[in-house]
ROMIMI-947490 format. One record per residue (C-alpha): residue in three letters; x, y, z. Coordinates in steps of 0.1 Angstrom, whole numbers, plus 5000, padded with zeros to 4 digits. Layout:
ROMIMI-947490
PT  aa   c1   c2   c3
PT ALA    X    Y    Z
...
end
This chain:
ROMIMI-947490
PT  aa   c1   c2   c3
PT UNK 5000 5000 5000
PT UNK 5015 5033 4993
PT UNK 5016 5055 5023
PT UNK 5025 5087 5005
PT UNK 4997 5114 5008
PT UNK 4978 5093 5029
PT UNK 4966 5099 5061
PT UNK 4984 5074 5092
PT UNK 4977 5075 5133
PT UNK 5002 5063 5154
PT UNK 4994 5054 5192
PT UNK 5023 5063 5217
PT UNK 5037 5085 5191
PT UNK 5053 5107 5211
PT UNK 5083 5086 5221
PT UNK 5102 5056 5217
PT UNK 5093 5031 5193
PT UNK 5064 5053 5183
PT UNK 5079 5082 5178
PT UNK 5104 5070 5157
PT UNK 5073 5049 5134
PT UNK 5060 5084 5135
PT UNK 5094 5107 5119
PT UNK 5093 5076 5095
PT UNK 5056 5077 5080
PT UNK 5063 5116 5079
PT UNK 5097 5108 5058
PT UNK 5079 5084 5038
PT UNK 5054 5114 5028
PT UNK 5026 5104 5052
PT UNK 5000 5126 5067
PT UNK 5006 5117 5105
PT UNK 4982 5119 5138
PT UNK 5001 5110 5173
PT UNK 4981 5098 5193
PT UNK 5001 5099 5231
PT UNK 4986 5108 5267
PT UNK 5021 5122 5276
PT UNK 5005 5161 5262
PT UNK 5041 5181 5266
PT UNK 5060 5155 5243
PT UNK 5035 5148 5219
PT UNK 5032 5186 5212
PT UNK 5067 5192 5210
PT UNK 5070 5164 5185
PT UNK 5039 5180 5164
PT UNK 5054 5211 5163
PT UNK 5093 5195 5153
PT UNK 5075 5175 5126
PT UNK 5045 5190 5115
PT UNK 5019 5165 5126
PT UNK 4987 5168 5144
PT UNK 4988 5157 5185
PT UNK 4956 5142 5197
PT UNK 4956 5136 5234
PT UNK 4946 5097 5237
PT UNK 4943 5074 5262
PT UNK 4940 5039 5244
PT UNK 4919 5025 5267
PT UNK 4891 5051 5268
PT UNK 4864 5047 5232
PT UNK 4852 5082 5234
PT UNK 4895 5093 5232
PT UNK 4904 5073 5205
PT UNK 4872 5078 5185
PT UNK 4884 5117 5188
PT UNK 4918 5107 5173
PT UNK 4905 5085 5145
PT UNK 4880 5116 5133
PT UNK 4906 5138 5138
PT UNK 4931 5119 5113
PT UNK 4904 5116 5087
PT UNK 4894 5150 5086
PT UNK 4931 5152 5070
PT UNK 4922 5131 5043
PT UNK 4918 5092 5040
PT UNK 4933 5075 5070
PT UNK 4948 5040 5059
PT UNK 4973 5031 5086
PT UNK 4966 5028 5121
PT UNK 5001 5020 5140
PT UNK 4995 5009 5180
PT UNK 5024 5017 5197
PT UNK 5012 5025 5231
PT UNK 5019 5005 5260
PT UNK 5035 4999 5298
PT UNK 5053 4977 5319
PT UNK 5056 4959 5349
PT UNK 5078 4936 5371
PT UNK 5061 4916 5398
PT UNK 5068 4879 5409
PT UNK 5034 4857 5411
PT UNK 5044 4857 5450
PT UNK 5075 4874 5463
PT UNK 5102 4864 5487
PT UNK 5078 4873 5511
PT UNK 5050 4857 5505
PT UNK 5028 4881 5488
PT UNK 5012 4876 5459
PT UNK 5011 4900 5428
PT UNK 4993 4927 5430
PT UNK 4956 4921 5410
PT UNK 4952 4960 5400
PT UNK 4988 4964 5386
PT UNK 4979 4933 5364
PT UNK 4947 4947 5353
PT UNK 4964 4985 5345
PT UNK 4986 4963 5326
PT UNK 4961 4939 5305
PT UNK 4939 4973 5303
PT UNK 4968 4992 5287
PT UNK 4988 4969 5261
PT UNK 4953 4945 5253
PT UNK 4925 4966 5258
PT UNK 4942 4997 5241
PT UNK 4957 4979 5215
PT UNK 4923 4959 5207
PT UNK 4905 4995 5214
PT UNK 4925 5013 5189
PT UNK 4927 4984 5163
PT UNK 4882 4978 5163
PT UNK 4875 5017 5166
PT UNK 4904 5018 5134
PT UNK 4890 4994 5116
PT UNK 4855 5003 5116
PT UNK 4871 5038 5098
PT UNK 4893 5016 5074
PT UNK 4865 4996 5059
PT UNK 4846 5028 5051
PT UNK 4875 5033 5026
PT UNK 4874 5028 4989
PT UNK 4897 5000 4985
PT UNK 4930 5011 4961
PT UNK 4941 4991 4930
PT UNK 4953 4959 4949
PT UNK 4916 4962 4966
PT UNK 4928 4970 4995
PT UNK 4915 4998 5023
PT UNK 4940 4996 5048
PT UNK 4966 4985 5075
PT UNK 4966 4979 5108
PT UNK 5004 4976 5130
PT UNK 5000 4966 5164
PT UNK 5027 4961 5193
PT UNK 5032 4930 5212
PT UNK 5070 4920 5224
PT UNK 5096 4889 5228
PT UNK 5080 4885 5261
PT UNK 5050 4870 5245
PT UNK 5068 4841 5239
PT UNK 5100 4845 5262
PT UNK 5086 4860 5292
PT UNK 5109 4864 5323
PT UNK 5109 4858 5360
PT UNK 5083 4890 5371
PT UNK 5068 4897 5337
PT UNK 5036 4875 5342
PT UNK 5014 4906 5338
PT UNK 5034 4924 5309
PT UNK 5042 4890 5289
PT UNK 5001 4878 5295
PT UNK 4991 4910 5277
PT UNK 5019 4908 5250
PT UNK 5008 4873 5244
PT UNK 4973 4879 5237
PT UNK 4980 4909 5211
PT UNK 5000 4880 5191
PT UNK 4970 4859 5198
PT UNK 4944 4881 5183
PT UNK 4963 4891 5153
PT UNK 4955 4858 5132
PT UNK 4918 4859 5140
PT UNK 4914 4893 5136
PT UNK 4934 4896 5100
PT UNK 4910 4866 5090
PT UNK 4879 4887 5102
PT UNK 4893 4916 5085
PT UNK 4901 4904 5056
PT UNK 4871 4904 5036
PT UNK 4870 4940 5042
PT UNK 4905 4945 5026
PT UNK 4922 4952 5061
PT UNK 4957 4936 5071
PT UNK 4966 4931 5105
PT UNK 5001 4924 5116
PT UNK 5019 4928 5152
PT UNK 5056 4934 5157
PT UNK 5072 4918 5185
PT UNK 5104 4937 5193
PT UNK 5130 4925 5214
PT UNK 5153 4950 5240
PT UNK 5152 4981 5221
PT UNK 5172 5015 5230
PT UNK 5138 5027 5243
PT UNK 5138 5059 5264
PT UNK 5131 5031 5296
PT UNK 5170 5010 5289
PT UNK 5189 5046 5279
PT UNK 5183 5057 5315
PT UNK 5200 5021 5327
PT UNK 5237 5022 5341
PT UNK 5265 5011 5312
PT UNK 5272 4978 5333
PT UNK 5227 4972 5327
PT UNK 5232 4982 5292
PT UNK 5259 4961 5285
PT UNK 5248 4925 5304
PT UNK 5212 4933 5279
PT UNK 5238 4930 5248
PT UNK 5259 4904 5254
PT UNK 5229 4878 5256
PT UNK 5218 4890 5221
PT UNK 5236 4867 5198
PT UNK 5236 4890 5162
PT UNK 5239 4922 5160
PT UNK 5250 4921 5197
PT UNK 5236 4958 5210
PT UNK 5204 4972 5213
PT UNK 5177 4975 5186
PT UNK 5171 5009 5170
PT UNK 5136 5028 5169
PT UNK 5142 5036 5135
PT UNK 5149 4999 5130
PT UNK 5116 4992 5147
PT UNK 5099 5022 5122
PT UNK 5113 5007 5095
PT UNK 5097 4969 5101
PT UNK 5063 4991 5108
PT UNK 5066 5011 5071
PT UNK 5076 4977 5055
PT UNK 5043 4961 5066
PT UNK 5022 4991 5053
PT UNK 5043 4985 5021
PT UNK 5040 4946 5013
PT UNK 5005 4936 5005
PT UNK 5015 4900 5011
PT UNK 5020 4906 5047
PT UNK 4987 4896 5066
PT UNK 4986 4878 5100
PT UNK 5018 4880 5110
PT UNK 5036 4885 5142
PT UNK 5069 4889 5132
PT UNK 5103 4891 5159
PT UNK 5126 4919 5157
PT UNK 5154 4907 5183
PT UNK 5186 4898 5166
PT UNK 5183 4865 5173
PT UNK 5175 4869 5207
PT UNK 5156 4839 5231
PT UNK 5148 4855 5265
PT UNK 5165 4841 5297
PT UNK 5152 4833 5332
PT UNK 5154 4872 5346
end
């Protein structure tokens, strides 16, 4: 699908991984919505860039309604790219006995699954109102999971649960979709210099690289972006989740 003059939204653009999927839809000649609760970044990045900033929560309908209506009153929105999402470390039951804490685990589900489902249904309900382009096609969905789906580590029970079931969705749903002329992929990227791991000591930094077996360093946003803009691109790319990890199988911790 050719991105250029059409209209994208981007969840979580204003940093990290989204912000970098963001810069590269705008290089790529994209007409670009960021969608990102964090107000003072997200307007800072409109302004730098020349995008709209819609402030979204993902898990709130009324929100990201506003932020799908907003993006097509540029023009015809095509991609939707969900980038939002939060962590959380917490053993099952900790050295003390007690056990993980039930309302972290649902801010966490609520977040990276709701959101992300949130964001894709509300999307994709605007997509198939498109007229479908010459490969009969009327548009993309890019969602977020992570390496913890399938490699989940000691304390990631609630981040790796809500990870998993963004990969699970994204076969069903591209087979639901599909009649419409939607794709639906997820990329699942491994330790990436995020915003989160810059702020890590060198020593952190450097145990994360040695365990990654080629290239052995962190992965690049615009490496992430680039995976993202790739799946818009291929039309043969439909119910994927697809690793971006150099190689990388998660350890215990």
């Amino acid at each position: 699908m050719d991105i250029r003059g059409a209209v994208a939204l981007v969840s979580g653009g204003a940093s990290g991984l989204g912000e970098a999927t963001a810069r590269a839809l705008v290089a790529a000649g994209a007409k670009v919505v960021v969608a990102d609760l964090n107000e003072q970044l997200g307007q800072a990045l409109a302004s730098q860039l020349g995008v709209q900033f819609v402030k979204t929560d993902v898990t709130d309908a009324d929100q990201v309604q506003a932020a799908i209506d907003a993006a097509s009153q540029l023009g015809t929105l095509r991609a939707v790219l969900s980038c939002a999402g939060i962590g959380a470390v917490m053993r099952t039951v900790d050295r003390s006995g007690k056990p993980h804490d039930l309302a972290l685990f649902q801010r966490v589900i609520s977040v990276n699954l709701f959101g992300t489902f949130n964001m894709l249904r509300l999307g994709a309900a605007r997509l198939a109102q498109n007229q479908p382009d010459a490969g009969q096609q009327r548009g993309v969905i890019v969602n977020t999971a992570s390496i913890a789906a399938f490699d989940g580590q000691v304390g990631q029970a609630a981040y790796a649960a809500s990870k998993g079931a963004v990969v699970a969705m994204t076969l069903p749903v591209a087979r639901d979709l599909g009649k419409l002329g939607i794709r639906v992929c997820t990329l699942c990227p491994g330790t990436m210099d995020t915003p989160l791991l810059t702020a890590l000591p060198e020593p952190a930094r450097n145990t994360l690289t040695e365990s990654i077996p080629f290239p052995s360093r962190l992965g690049l946003p615009s490496e992430f972006a680039k995976l993202a803009l790739h799946v818009v691109d291929n039309d043969y790319l439909n119910g994927e989740s697809i690793r971006l990890d150099g190689a990388l199988r998660m350890p215990l911790r």
